[in-house]
N, C-alpha and C positions, 0 to 999 in steps of 0.2 A: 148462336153459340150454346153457352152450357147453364141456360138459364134456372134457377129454379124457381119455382113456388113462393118461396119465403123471400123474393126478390120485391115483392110489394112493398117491405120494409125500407127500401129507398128513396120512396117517398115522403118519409117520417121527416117532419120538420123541428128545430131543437123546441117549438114551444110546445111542440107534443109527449111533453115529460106527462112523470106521476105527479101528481098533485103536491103541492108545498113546496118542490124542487124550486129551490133560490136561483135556478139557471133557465127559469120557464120562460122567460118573457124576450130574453135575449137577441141578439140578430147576430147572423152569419160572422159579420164582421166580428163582433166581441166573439164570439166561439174563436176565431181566428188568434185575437188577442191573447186568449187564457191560455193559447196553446204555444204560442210561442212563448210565452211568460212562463210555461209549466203550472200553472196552475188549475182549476177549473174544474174539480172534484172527481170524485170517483167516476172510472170510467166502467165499473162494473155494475150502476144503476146509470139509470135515466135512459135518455135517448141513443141510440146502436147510433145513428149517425153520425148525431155531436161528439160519442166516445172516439169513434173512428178520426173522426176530424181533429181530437182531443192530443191524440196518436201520431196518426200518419204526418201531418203537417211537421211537426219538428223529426220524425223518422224520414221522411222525403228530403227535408233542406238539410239531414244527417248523410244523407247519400248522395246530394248532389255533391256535398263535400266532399266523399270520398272519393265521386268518379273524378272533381275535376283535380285530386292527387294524380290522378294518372295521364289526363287533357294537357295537365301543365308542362309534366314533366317530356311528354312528348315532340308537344309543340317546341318546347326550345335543344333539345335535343336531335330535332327532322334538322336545326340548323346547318346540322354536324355534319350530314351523308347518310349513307343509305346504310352503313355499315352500322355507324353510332345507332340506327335505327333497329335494322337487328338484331344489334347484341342488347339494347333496354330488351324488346321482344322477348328472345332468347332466356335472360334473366327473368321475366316475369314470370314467362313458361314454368321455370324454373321453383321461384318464390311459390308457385299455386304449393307446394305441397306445405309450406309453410301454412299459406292463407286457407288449406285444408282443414290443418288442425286446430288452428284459431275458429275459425267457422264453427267446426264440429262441435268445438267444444261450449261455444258463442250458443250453438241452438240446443244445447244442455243445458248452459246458465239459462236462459231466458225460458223454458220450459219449467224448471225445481224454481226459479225466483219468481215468477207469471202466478204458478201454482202456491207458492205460500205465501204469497200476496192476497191471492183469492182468498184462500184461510186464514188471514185476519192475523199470519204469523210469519212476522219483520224479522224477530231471530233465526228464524229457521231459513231467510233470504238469506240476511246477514252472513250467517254462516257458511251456506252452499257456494255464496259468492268467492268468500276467499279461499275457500278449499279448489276453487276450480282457476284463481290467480296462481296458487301454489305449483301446480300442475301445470298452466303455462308456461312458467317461466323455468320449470325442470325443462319441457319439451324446446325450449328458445334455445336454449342453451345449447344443449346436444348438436340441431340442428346450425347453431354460430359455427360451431368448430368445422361440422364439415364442411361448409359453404365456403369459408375461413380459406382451408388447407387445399382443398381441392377443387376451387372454382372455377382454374382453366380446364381441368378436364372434365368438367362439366359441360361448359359450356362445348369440348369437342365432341362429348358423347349425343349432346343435342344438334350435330351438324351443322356449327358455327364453322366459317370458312376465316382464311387464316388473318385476315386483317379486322375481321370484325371479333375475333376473339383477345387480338391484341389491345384495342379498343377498350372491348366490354369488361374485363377479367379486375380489374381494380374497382369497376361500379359493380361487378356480384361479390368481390371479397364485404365491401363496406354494409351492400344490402342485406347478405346475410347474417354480418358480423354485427349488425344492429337490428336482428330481426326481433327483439324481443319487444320492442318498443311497438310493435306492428299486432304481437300476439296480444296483450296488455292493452292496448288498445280497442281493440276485437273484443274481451271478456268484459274488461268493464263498463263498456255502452252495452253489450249486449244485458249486464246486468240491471244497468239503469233501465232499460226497456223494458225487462220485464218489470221491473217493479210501477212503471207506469212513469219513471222520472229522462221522459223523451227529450224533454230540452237541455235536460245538460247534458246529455251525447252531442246533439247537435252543436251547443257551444263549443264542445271540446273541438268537434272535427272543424267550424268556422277560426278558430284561434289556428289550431296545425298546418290550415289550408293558407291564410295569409303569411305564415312564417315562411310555406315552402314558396309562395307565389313571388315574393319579394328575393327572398336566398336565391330561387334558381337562377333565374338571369345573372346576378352579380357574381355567383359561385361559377357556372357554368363558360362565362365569358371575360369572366375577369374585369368587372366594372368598378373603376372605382380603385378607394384601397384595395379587393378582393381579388384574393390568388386566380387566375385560370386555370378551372379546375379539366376542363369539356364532360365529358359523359360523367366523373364523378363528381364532377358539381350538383348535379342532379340529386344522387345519391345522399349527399352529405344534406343536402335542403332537405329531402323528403324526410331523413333521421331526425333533425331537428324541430325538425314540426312538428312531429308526433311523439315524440322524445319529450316535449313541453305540456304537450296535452296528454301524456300521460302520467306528468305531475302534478296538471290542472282535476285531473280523474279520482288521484288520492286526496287530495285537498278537497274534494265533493265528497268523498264518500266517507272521510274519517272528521270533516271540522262544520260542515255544512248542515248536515242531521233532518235532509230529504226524506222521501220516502222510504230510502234504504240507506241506513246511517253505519256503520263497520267502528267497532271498539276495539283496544288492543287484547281485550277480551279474545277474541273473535279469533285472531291473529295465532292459531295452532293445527297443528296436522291432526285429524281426525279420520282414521284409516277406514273404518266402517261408509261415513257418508263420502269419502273420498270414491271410495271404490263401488257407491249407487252413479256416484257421478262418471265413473269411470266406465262403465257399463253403460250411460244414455247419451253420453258423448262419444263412444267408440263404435257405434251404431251410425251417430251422428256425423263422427270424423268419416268414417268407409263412404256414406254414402255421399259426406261431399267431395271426396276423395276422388269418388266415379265419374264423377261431371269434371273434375279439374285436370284427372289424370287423361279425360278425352281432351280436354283444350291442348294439352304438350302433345298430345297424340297429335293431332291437327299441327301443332307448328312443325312436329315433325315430319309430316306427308305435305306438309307447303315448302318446308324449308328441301326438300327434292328439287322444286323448280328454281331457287337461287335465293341471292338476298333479294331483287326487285320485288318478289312476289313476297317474301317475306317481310317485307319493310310492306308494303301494299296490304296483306294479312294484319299485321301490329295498327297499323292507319285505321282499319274501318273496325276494329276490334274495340281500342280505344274510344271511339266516337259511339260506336253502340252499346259498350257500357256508360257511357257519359248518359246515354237514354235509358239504359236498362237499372242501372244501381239507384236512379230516386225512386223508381218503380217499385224497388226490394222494401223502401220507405212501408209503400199500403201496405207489403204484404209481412212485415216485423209488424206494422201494427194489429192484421190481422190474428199472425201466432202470440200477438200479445193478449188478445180481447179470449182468443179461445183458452189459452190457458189461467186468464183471471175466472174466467164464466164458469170451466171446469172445477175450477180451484172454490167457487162460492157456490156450487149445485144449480146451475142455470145451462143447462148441455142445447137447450133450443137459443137461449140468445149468444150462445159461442157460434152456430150455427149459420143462423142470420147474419152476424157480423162478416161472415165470411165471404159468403154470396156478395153484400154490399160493397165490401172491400172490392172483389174479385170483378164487379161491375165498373165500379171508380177506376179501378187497372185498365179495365178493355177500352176505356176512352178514352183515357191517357195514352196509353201506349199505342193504339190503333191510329191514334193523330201525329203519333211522332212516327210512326213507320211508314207514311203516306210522306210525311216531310222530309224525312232520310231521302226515298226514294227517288223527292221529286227535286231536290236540292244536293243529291250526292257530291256530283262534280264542284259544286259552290265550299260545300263543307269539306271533302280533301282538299281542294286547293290550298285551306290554311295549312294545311300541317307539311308542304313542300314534299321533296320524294323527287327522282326523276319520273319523266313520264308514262315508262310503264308501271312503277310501282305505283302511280296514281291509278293507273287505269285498273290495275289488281284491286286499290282501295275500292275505286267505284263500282267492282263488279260484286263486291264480296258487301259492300252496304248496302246495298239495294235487293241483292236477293237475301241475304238474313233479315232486314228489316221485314221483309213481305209475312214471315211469320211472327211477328208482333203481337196481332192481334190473338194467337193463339197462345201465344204466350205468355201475355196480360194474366189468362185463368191460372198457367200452372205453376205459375210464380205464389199467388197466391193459395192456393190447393196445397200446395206442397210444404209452406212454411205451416199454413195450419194444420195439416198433420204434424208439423212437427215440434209446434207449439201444444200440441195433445200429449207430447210423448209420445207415440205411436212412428218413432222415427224408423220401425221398421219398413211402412207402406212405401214412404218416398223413395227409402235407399233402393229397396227393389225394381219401383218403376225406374228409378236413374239408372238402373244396371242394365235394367232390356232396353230402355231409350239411346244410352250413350253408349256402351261398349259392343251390345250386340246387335243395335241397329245404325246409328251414326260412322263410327270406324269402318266398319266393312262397306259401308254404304260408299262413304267416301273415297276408301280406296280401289274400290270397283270404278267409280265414275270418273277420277281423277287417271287411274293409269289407263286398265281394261277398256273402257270406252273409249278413253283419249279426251276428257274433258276440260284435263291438268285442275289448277287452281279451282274454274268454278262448280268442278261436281263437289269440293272438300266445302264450301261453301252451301250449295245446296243440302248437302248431308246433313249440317245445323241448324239448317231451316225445318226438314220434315225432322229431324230429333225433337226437336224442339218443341213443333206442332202435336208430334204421336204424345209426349208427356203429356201438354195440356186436356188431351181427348184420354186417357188413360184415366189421371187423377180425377178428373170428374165422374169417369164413370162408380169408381173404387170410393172418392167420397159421399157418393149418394147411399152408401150401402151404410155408414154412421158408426161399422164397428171402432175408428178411433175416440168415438166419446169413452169407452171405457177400457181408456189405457190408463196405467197408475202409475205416478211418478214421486 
């Protein structure tokens, strides 16, 4: 793969610190310990390994939690039909442009709060933090009313067929209508990460995750005293879950006094760094914008061949971010390390960390793409579907899993550009990967050829692969060390 040089540092064991380090003598397991506790010192000296593992560990069990928001809601949702099943799909397609501008704005925060972390200055997190909460929740807002008012013709302009829009249209009025909970969400973990305060993201997303895990079932089916709600049971669990956890988020960051503590001080528009932040978040929003606006693309060249294939699409989607979102874990810890290193004048150990990370990814993920492949059929059968939209599920996990292993790298490559600030490398390569090669790709193979579903599948697989070969090449060249944020 895409080894480099400085991958010797993998080997570094935590007792190979600098001298006096109170964490010299320690074993895997306590590094373990500190990390889920949040504790365990700077991750900007000592050992690149132990920092990473310092990191990644509560950013990974942060992401499991997020994929299984979407594992959960599925699985009881496939109870429904294949309709119920499209129209979540349909909706999520949808919600990316939300989870766009959370994102974007998520790898702003964590790049300005990474970076003044690194410089030794809490205030100047503090500050960036809420000025970019402000902004989410102008942007939640906007986006409420239209989801709101217009969400059946949403869902028709997306090529919902006429029973699964009757279905779906009350679970996208609610998803929208409480989409702020989802942005808020998004900004404040990404804030904690940068600052290096990993496990209380992770707690927050373990608390949102048992709320919705418990609510769906009884909302969904009416257990109990509990309404039957069907598809918008779902909806109404997943709001309050994260609706809690992101009161559990203010209560960290205003009473707790972490790494990154928020005074009512703090709590003011500030138009000058509003509008730095607006400028590396709207770099940041475009280019995740690229990748999310290809996913709706893709539902819509699937949603051509019916709901079977589109409920079969939504099936192995969900199950591959169930594998792909603790993976984003390494690679948030990685755009954490480069922009603390950057932030403290250490441009070789931002560097290393990266490679190491990027290493830890490829066999992680390269294990899980061998076990998607080799256990497909075992893993859709839980989530139900008639039996073609299985067979769609199983064809569309096994050929996206095969690029895994490639995708291990540009997961990471690409958050650490973008934890450099340098967010304009990634959004370019995402624009030649996903618009000008995945789309067309895929709608050559699927109609042109006559491949249907599995050429839009393959599509994802070489996007996916061409990114991780691209970002390596582009970051051995270093010009992101000196981007200034």
């Amino acid at each position: 793969m895409m080894d480099a040089p400085t991958e010797s540092a993998v080997a570094e064991e935590p007792a190979q610190q600098e001298s006096g380090d109170e964490y010299a003598h320690e074993t895997w397991w306590q590094v373990f310990v500190h990390a889920m506790k949040g504790t365990g010192g700077d991750p900007t000296k000592g050992s690149m390994n132990r920092a990473i593992v310092l990191l990644a560990v509560p950013m990974v069990l942060e992401m499991v939690m997020e994929s299984v928001f979407a594992v959960v809601d599925i699985f009881f949702v496939s109870r429904l039909g294949d309709d119920a099943i499209a129209g979540v799909a349909i909706t999520e397609s949808l919600m990316t442009i939300i989870y766009t501008v959370a994102m974007g704005l998520s790898i702003g925060v964590t790049a300005v709060v990474a970076r003044r972390i690194g410089e030794d200055d809490p205030e100047g997190a503090a500050t960036a933090t809420v000025q970019a909460v402000l902004l989410g929740g102008a942007v939640a807002l906007l986006f409420g009313v239209v989801g709101v008012v217009w969400a059946e013709d949403l869902l028709r302009i997306m090529g919902a067929e006429v029973g699964t829009i009757e279905i779906a249209t009350p679970y996208t009025r609610i998803m929208f209508g409480t989409n702020a909970v989802i942005v808020l969400l998004f900004l404040q973990n990404a804030a904690f990460r940068g600052a290096g305060d990993a496990a209380i993201a992770m707690r927050v997303l373990w608390l949102a995750n048992g709320i919705n895990i418990v609510l769906d079932p009884l909302l969904i089916f009416g257990i109990g005293p509990f309404p039957e709600l069907g598809v918008q049971g779902a909806a109404v669990a997943t709001s309050i879950g994260r609706g809690t956890a992101v009161l559990v988020q203010l209560y960290a960051l205003f009473r707790l006094g972490g790494r990154l503590s928020l005074a009512l001080e703090h709590v003011r528009v500030l138009p000058a760094l509003m509008v730095r932040i607006i400028r590396l978040s709207a770099t940041a929003t475009f280019q995740t914008f690229i990748g999310m606006a290809s996913w709706i693309g893709l539902v819509r060249l699937t949603a051509e061949f019916g709901s079977e294939a589109l409920a079969g699409y939504a099936i192995a989607i969900r199950v591959i971010l169930f594998g792909i979102l603790p993976a984003w874990g390494l690679s948030n810890a990685a755009a954490t390390m480069v922009g603390q290193g950057l932030g403290a004048g250490d441009p070789e150990r931002a560097e290393k960390s990266v490679w190491i990370a990027a290493k830890m990814n490829f066999y992680f993920l390269g294990a899980l793409g061998i076990a998607f492949m080799v256990f497909a059929p075992l893993i859709v059968s839980a989530f139900g579907g008639t039996g073609e939209a299985s067979a769609y599920a199983i064809s569309c996990l096994r050929i996206v899993s095969a690029g895994f292993f490639f995708y291990a790298y540009g997961m990471v490559l690409t958050a650490a550009f973008n934890g450099a600030g340098a967010v304009w490398t990634p959004t370019i390569i995402n624009l030649f990967c996903f618009w000008l090669l995945e789309l067309p790709l895929g709608w050559v193979l699927a109609f042109p050829l006559g491949m249907g579903p599995n050429g839009i599948f393959i599509a994802m697989m070489v996007a996916f692969s061409s990114l991780a070969v691209v970002s390596g090449v582009v970051f051995r060249r270093g010009r992101w060390k000196e981007a200034v944020v």
